[in-house]
N, CA, C and O atoms as CSV, one atom per row, in Angstrom:
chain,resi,resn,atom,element,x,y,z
A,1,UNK,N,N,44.901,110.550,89.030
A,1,UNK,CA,C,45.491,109.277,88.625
A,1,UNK,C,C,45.782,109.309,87.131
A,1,UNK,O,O,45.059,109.968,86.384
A,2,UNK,N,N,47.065,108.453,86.569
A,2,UNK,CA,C,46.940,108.694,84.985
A,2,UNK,C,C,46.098,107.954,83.987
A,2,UNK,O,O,45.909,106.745,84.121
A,3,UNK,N,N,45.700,108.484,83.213
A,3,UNK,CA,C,44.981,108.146,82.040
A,3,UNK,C,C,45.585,106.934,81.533
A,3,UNK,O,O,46.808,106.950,81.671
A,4,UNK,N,N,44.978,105.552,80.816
A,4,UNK,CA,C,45.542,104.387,80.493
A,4,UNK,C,C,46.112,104.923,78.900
A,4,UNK,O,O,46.129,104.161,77.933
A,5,UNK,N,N,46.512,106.200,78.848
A,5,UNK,CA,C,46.749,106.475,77.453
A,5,UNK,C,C,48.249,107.156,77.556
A,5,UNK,O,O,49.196,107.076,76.774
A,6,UNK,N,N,48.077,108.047,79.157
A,6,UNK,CA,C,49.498,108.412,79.255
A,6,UNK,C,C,50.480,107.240,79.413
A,6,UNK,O,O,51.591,107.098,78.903
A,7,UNK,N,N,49.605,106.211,80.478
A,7,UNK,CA,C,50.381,105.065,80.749
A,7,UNK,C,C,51.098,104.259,79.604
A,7,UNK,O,O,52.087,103.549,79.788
A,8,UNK,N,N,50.278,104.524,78.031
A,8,UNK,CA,C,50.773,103.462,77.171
A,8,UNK,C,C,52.073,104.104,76.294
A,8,UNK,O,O,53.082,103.663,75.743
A,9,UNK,N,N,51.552,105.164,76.467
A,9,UNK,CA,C,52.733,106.682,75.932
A,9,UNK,C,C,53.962,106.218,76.801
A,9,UNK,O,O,55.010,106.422,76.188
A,10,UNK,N,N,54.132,105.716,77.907
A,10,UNK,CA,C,55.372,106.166,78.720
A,10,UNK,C,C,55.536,104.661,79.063
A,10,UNK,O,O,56.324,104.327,79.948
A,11,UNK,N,N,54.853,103.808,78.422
A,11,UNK,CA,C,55.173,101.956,77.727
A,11,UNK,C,C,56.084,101.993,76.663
A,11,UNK,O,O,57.051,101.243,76.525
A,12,UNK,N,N,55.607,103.225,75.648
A,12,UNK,CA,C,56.329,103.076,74.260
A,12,UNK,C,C,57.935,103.839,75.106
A,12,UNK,O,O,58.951,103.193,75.367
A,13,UNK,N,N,57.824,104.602,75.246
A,13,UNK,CA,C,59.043,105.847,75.476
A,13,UNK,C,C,60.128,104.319,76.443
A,13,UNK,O,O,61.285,104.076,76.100
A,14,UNK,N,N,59.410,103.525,77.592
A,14,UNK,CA,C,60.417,102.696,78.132
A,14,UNK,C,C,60.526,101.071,77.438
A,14,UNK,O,O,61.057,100.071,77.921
A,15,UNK,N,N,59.895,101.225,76.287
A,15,UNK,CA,C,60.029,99.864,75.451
A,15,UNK,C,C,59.325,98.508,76.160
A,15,UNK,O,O,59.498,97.380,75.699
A,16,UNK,N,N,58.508,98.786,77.346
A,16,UNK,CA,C,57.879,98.087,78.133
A,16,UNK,C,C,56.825,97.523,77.277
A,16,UNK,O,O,56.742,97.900,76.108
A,17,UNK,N,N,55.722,96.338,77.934
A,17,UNK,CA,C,54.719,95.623,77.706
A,17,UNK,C,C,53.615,96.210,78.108
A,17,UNK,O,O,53.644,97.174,78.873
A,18,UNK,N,N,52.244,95.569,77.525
A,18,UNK,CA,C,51.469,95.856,78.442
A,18,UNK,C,C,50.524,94.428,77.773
A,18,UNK,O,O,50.347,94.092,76.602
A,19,UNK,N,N,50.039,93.805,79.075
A,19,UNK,CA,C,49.161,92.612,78.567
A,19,UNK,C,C,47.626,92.979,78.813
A,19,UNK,O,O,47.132,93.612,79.746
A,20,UNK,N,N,46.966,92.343,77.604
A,20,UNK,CA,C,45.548,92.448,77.807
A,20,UNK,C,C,44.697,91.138,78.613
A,20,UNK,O,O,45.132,89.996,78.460
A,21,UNK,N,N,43.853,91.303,79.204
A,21,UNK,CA,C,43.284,90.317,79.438
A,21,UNK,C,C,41.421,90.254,78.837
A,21,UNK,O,O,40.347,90.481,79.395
A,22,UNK,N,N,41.889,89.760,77.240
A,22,UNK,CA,C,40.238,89.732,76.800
A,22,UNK,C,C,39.315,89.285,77.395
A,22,UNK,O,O,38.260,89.912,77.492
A,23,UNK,N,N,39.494,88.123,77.919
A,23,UNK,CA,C,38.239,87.312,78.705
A,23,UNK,C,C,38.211,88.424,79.909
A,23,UNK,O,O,37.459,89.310,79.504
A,24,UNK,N,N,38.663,88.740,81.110
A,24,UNK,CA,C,38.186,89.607,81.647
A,24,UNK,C,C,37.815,91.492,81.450
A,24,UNK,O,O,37.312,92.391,82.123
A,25,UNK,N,N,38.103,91.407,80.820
A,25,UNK,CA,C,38.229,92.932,79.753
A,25,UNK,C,C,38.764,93.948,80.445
A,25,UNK,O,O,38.302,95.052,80.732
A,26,UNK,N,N,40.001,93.338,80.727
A,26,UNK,CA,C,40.758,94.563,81.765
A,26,UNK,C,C,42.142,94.609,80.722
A,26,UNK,O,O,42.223,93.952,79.684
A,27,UNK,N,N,43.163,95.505,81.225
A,27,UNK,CA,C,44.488,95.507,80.711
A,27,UNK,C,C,45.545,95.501,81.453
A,27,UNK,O,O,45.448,96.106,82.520
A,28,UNK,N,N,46.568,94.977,81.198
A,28,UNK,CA,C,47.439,95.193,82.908
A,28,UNK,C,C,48.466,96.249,82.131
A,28,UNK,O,O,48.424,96.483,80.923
A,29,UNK,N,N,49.474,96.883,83.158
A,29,UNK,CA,C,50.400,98.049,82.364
A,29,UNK,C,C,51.795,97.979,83.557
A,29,UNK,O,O,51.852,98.647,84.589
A,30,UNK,N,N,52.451,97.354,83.254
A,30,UNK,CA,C,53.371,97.454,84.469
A,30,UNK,C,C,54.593,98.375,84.243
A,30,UNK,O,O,55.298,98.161,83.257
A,31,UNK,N,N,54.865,99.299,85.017
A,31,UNK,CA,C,55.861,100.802,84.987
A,31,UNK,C,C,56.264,100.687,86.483
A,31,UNK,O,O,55.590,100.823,87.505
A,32,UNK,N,N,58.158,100.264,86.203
A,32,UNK,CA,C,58.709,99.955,86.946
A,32,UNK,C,C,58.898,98.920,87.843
A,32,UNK,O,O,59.603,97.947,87.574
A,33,UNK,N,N,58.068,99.129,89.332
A,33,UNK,CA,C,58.158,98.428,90.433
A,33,UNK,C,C,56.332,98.286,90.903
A,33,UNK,O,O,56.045,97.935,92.047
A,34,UNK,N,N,55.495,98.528,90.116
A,34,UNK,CA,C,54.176,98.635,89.810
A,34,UNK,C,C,53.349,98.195,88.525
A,34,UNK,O,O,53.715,98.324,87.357
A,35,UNK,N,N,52.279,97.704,88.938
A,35,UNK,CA,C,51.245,97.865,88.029
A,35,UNK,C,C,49.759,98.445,88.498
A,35,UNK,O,O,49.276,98.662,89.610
A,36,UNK,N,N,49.143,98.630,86.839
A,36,UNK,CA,C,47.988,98.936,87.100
A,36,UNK,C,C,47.407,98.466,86.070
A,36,UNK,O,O,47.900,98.135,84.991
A,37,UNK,N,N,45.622,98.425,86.662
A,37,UNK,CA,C,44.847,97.726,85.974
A,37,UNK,C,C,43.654,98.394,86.013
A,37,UNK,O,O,42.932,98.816,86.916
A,38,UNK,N,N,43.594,98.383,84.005
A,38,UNK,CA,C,42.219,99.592,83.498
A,38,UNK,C,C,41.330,98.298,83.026
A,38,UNK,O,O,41.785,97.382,82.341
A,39,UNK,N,N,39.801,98.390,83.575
A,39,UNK,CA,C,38.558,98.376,82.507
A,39,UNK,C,C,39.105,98.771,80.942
A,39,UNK,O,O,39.763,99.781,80.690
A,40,UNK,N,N,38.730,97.856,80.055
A,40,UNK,CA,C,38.857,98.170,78.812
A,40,UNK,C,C,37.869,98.674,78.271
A,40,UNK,O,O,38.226,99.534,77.465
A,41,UNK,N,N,36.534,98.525,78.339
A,41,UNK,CA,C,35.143,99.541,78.197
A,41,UNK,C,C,35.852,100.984,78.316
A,41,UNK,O,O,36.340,101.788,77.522
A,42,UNK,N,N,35.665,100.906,79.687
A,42,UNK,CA,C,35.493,102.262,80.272
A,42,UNK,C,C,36.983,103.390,80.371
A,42,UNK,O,O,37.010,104.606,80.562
A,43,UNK,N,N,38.300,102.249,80.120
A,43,UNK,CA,C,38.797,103.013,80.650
A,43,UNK,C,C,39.250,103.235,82.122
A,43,UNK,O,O,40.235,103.915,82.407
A,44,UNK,N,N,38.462,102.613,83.034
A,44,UNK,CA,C,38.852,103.127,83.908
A,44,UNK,C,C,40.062,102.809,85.146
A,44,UNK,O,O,39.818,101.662,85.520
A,45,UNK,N,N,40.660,103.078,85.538
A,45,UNK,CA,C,41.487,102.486,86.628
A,45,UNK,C,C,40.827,101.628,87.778
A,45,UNK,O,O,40.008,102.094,88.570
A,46,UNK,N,N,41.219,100.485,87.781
A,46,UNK,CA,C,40.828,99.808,89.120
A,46,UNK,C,C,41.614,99.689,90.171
A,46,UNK,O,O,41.275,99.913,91.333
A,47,UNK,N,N,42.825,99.288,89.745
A,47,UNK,CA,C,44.434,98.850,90.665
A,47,UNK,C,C,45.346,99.861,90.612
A,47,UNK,O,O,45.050,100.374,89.532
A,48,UNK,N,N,46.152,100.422,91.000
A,48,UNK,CA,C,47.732,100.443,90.870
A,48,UNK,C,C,47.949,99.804,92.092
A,48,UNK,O,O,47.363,100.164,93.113
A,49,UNK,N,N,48.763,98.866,92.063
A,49,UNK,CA,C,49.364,98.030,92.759
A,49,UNK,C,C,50.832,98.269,93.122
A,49,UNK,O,O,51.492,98.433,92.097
A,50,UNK,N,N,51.394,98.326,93.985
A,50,UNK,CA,C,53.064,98.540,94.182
A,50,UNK,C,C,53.616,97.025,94.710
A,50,UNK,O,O,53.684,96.606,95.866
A,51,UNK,N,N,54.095,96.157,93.053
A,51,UNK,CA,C,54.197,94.658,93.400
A,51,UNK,C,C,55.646,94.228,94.031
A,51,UNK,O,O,55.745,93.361,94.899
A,52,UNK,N,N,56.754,94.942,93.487
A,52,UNK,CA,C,58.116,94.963,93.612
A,52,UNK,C,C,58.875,95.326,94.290
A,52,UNK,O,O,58.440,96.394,94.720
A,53,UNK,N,N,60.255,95.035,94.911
A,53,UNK,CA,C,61.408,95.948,95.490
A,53,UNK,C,C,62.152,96.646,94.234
A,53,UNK,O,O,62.701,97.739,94.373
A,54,UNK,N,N,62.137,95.885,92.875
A,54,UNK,CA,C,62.622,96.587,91.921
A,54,UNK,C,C,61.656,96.671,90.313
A,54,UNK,O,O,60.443,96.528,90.465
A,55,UNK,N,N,61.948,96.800,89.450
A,55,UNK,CA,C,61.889,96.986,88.205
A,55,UNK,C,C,60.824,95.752,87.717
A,55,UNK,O,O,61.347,94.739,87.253
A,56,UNK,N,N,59.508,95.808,87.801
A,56,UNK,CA,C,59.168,94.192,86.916
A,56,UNK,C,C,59.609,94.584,85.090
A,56,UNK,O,O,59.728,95.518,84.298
A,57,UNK,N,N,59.697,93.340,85.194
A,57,UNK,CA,C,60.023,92.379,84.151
A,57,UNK,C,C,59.394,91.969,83.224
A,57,UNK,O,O,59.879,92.124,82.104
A,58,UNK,N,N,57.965,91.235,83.384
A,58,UNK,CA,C,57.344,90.971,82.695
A,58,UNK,C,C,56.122,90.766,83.938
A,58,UNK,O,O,56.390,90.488,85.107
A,59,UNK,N,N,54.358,91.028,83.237
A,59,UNK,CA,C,53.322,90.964,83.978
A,59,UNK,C,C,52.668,90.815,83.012
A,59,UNK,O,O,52.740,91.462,81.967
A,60,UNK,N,N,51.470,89.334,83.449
A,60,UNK,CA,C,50.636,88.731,82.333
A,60,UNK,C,C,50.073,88.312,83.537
A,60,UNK,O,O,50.467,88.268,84.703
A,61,UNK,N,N,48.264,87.788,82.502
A,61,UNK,CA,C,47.338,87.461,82.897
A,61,UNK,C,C,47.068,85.948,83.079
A,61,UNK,O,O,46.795,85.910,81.880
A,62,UNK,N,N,46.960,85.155,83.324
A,62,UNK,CA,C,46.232,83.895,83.557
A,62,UNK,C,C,45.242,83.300,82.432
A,62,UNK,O,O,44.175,83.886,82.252
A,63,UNK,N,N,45.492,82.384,81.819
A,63,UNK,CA,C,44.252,82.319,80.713
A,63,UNK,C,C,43.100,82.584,80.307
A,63,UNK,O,O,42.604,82.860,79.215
A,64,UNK,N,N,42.445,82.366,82.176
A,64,UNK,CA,C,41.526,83.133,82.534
A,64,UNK,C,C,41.032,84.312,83.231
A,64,UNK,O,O,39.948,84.525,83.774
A,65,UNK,N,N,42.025,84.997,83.099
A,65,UNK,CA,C,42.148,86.490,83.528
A,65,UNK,C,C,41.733,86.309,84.801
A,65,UNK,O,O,41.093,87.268,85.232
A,66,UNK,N,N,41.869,85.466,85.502
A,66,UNK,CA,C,41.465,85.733,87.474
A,66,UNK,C,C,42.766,85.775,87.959
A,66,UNK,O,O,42.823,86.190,89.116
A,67,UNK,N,N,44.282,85.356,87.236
A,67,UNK,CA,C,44.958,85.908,88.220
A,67,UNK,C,C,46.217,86.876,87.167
A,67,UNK,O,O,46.086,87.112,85.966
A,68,UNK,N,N,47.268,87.254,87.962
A,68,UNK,CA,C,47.919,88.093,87.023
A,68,UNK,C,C,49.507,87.334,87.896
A,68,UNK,O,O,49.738,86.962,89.046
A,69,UNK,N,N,50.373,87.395,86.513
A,69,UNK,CA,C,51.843,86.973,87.203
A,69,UNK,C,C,52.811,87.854,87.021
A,69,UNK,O,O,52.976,88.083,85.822
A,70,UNK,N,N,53.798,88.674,87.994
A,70,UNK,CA,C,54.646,89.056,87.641
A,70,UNK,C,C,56.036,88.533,88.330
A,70,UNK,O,O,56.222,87.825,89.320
A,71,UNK,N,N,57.319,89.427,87.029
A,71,UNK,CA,C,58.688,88.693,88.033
A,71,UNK,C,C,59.317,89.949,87.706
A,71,UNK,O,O,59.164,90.808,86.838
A,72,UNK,N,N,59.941,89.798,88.518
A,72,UNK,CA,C,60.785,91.443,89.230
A,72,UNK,C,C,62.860,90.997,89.158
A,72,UNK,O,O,63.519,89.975,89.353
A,73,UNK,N,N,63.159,92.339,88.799
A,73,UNK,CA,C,64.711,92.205,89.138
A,73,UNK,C,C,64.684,92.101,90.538
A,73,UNK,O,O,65.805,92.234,91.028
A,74,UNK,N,N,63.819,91.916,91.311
A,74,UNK,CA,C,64.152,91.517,92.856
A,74,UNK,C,C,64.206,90.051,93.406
A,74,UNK,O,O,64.101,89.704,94.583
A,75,UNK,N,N,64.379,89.326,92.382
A,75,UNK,CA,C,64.131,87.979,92.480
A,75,UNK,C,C,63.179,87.220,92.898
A,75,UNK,O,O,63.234,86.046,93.265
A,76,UNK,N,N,62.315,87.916,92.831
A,76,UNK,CA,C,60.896,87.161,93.022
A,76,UNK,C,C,59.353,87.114,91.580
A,76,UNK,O,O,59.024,87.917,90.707
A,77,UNK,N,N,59.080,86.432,91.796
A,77,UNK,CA,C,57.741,85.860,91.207
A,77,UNK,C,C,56.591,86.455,91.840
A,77,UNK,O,O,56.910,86.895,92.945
A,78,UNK,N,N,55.372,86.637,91.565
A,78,UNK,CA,C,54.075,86.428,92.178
A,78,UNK,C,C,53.619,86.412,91.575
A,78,UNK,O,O,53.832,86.755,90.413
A,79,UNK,N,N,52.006,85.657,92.451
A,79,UNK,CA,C,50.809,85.912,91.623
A,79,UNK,C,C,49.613,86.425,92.277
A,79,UNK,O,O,49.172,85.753,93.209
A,80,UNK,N,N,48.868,87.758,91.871
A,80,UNK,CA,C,47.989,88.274,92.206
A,80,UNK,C,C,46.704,87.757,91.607
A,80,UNK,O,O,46.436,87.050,90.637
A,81,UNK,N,N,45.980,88.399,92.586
A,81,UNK,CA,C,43.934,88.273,92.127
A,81,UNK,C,C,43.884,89.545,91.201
A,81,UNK,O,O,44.132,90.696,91.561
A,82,UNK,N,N,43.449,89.052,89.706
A,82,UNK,CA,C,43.714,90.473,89.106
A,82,UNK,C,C,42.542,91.114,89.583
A,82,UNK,O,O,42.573,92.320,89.337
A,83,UNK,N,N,41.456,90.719,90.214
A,83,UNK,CA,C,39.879,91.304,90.195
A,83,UNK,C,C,40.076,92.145,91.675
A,83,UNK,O,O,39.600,93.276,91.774
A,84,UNK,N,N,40.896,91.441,92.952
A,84,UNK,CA,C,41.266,93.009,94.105
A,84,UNK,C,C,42.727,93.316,93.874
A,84,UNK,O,O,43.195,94.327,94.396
A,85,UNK,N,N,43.349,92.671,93.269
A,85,UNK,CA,C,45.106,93.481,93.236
A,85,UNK,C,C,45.808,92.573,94.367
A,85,UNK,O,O,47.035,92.611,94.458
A,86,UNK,N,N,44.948,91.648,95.346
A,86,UNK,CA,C,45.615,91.285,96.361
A,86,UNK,C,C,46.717,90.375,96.054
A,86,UNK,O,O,46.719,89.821,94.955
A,87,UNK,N,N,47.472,90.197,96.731
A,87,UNK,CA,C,48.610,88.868,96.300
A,87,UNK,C,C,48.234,87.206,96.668
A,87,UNK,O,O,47.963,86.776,97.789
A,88,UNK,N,N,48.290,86.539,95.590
A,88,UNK,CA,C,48.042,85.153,96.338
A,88,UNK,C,C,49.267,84.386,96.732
A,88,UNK,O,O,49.043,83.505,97.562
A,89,UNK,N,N,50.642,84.525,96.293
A,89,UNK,CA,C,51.832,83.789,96.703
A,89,UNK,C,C,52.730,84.757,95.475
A,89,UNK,O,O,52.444,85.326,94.422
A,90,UNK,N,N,53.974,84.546,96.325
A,90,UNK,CA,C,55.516,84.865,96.370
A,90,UNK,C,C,56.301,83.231,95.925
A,90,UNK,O,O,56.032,82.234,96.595
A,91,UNK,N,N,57.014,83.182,95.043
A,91,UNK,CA,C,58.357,82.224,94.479
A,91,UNK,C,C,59.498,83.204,94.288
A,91,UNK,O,O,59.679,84.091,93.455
A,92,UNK,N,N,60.405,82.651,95.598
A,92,UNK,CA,C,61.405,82.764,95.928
A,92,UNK,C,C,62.988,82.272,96.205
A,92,UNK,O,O,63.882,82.536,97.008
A,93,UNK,N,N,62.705,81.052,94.593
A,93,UNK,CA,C,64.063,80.613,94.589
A,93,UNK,C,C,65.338,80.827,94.070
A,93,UNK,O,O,66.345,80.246,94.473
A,94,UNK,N,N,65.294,81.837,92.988
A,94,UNK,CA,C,65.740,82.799,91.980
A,94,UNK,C,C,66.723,83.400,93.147
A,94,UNK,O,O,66.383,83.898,94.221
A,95,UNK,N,N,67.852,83.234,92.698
A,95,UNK,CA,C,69.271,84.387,93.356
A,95,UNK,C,C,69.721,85.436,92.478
A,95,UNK,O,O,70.580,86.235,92.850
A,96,UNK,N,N,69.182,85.484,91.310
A,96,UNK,CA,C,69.268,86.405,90.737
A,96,UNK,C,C,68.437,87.044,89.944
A,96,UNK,O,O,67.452,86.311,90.031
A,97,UNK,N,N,67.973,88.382,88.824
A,97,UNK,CA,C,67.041,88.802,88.737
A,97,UNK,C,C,66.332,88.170,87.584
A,97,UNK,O,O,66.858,88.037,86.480
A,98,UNK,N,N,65.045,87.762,87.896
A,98,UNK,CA,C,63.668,87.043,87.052
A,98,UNK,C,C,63.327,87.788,85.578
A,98,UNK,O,O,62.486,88.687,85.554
A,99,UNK,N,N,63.980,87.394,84.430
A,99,UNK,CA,C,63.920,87.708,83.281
A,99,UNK,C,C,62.680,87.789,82.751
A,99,UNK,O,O,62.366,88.815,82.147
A,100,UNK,N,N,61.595,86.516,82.915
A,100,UNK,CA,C,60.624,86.562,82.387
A,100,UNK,C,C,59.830,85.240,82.991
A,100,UNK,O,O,60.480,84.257,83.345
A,101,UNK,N,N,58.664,85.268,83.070
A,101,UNK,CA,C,57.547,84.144,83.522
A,101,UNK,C,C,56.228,84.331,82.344
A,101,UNK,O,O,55.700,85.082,81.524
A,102,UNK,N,N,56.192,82.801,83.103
A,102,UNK,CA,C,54.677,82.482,81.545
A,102,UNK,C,C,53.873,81.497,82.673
A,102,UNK,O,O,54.480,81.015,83.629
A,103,UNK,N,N,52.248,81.236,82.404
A,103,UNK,CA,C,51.759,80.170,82.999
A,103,UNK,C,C,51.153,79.579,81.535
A,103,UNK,O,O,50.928,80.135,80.460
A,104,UNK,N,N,50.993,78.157,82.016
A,104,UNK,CA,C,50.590,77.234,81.602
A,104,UNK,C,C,49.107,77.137,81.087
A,104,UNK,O,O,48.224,77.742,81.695
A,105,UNK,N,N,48.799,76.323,79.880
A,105,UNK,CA,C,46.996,77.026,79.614
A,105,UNK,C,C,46.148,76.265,80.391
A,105,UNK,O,O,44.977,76.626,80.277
A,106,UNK,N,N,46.367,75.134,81.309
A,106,UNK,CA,C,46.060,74.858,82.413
A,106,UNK,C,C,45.781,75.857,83.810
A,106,UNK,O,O,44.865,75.608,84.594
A,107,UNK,N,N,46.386,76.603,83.921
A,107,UNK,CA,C,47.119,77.498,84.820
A,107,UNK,C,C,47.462,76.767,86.161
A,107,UNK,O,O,47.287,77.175,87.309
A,108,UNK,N,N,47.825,75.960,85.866
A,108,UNK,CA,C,48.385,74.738,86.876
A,108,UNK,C,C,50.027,75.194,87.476
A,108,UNK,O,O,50.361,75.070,88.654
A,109,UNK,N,N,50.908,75.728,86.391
A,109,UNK,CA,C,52.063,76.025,86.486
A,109,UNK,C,C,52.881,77.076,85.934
A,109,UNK,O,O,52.721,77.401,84.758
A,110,UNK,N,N,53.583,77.537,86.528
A,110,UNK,CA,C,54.242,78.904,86.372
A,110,UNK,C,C,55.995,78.291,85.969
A,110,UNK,O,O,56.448,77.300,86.542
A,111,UNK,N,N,56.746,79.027,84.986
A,111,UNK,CA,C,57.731,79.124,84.634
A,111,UNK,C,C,58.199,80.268,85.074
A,111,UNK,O,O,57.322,81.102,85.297
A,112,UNK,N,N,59.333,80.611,85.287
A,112,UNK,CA,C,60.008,81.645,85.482
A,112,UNK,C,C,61.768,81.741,84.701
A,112,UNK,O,O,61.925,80.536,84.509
A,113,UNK,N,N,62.640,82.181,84.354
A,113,UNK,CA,C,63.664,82.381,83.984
A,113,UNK,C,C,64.577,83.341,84.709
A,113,UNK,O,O,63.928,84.361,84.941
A,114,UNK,N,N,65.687,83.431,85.118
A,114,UNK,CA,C,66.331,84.341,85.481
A,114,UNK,C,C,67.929,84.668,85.157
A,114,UNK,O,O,68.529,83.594,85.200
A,115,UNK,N,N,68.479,85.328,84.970
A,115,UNK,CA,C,69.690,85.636,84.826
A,115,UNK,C,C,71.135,84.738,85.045
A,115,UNK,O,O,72.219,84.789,84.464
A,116,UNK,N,N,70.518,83.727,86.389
A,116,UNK,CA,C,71.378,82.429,85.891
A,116,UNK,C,C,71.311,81.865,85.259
A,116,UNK,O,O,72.056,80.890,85.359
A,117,UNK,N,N,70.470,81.923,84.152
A,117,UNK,CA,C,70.028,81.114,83.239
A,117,UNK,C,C,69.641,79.802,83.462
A,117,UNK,O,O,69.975,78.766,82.888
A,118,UNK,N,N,68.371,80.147,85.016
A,118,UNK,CA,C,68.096,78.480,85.259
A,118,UNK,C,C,66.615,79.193,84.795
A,118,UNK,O,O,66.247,80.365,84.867
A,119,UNK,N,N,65.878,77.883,84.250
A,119,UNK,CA,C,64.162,77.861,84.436
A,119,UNK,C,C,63.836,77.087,85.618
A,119,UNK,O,O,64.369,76.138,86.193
A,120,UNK,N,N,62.840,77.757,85.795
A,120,UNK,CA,C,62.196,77.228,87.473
A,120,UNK,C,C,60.862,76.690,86.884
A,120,UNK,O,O,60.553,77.126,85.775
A,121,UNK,N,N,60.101,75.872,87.436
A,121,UNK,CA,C,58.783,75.416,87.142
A,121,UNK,C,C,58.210,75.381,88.446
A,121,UNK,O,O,58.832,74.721,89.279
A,122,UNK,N,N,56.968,76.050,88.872
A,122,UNK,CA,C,56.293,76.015,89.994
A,122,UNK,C,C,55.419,75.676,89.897
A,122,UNK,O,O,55.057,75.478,88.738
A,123,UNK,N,N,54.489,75.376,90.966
A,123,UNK,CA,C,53.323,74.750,91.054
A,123,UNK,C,C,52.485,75.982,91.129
A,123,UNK,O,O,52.974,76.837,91.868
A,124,UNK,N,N,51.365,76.303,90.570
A,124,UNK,CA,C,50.868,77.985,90.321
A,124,UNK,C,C,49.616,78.141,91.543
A,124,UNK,O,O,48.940,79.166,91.445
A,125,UNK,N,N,49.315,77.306,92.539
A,125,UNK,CA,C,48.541,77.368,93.577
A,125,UNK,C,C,49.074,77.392,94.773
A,125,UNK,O,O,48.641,78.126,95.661
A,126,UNK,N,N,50.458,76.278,94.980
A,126,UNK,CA,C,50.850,76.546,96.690
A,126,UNK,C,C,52.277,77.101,96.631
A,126,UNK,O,O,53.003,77.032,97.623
A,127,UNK,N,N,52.858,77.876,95.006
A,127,UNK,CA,C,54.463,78.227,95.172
A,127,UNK,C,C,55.495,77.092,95.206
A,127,UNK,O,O,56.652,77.405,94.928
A,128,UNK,N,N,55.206,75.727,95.530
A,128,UNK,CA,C,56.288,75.213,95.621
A,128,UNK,C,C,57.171,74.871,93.998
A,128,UNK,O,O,56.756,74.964,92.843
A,129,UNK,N,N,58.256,74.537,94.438
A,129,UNK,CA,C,59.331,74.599,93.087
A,129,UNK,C,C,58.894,73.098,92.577
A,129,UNK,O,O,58.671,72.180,93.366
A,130,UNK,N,N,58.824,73.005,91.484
A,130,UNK,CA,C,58.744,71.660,90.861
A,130,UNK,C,C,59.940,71.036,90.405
A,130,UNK,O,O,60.486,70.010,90.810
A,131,UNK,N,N,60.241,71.792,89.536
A,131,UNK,CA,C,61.518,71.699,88.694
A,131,UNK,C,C,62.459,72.691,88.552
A,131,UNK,O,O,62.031,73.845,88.506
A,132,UNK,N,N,63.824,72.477,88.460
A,132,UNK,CA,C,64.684,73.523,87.888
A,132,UNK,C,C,65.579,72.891,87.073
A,132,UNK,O,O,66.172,71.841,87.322
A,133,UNK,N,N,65.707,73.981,85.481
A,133,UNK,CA,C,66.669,73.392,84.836
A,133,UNK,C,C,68.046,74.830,84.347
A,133,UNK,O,O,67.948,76.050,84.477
A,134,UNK,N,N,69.157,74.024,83.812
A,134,UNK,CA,C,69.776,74.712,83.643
A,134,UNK,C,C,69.937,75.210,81.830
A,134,UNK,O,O,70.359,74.424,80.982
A,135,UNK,N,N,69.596,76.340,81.585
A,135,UNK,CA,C,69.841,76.566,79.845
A,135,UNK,C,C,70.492,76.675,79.682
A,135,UNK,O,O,70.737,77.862,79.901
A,136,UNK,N,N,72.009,75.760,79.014
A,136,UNK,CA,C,73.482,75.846,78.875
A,136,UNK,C,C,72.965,76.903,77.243
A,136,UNK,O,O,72.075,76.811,76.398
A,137,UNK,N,N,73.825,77.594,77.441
A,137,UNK,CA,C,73.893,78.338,76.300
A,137,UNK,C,C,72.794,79.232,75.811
A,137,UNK,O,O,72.668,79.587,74.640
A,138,UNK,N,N,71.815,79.648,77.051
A,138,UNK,CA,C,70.844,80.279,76.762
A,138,UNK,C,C,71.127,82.224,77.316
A,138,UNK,O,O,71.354,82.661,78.444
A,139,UNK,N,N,70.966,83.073,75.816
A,139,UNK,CA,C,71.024,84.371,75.862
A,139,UNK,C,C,69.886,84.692,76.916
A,139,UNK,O,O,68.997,84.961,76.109
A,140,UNK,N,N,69.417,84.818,77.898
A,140,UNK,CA,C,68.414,85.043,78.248
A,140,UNK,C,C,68.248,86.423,78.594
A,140,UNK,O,O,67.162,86.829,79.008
């Protein structure tokens, strides 16, 4: 399996992210259509996860590091249990590909953005859509 060092090497080389999650002391590293998730002590690998049909986008932790969110050029959202990798829900209103997502310091609610340049607001426990707006004039 790779080292969380090759992984950060081949973060820099694709200009990618990688989010930490201090309160749980893990790191997330997402490459491509996957992530994975190292112990920050140790180092060690817990997850690679295969979250996507395409390319994520952006993958972050939860305030309180129990869950992890990513959004994919496949037009979807999720949010995983960062502690088994399992998935807790799919947002699937996006027709085109999911630029970037953030949750709330509540973790009540999930934002998402996508290439139509709409923001979506979800509810971050049962998926449903709350809100959608349109960013006239937003580079996204």
């Amino acid at each position: 399996s790779p080292s969380i060092i090759q992984l950060f090497k081949q973060i820099s080389k694709n200009c990618k992210r990688a989010a930490t999650g201090l309160i749980s002391g893990r790191v997330l590293v997402p490459i491509d259509n996957r992530f994975y998730i190292f112990e920050i002590e140790t180092s060690r690998l817990l997850h690679i996860v295969y979250a996507h049909d395409s390319r994520i986008e952006n993958a972050i932790f939860s305030f309180d590091g129990s869950r992890i969110i990513t959004c994919s050029r496949d037009t979807r959202a999720k949010v995983w249990n960062s502690s088994t990798g399992h998935i807790e829900l799919t947002m699937e209103e996006h027709i085109e590909a999911i630029l970037d997502c953030s949750i709330s310091n509540d973790g009540t609610q999930i934002a998402t953005v996508c290439e139509d340049q709409k923001l979506r607001v979800w509810d971050a426990f049962d998926g449903t859509l709350k809100k959608s707006f349109h960013a006239d004039g937003c580079s996204c």
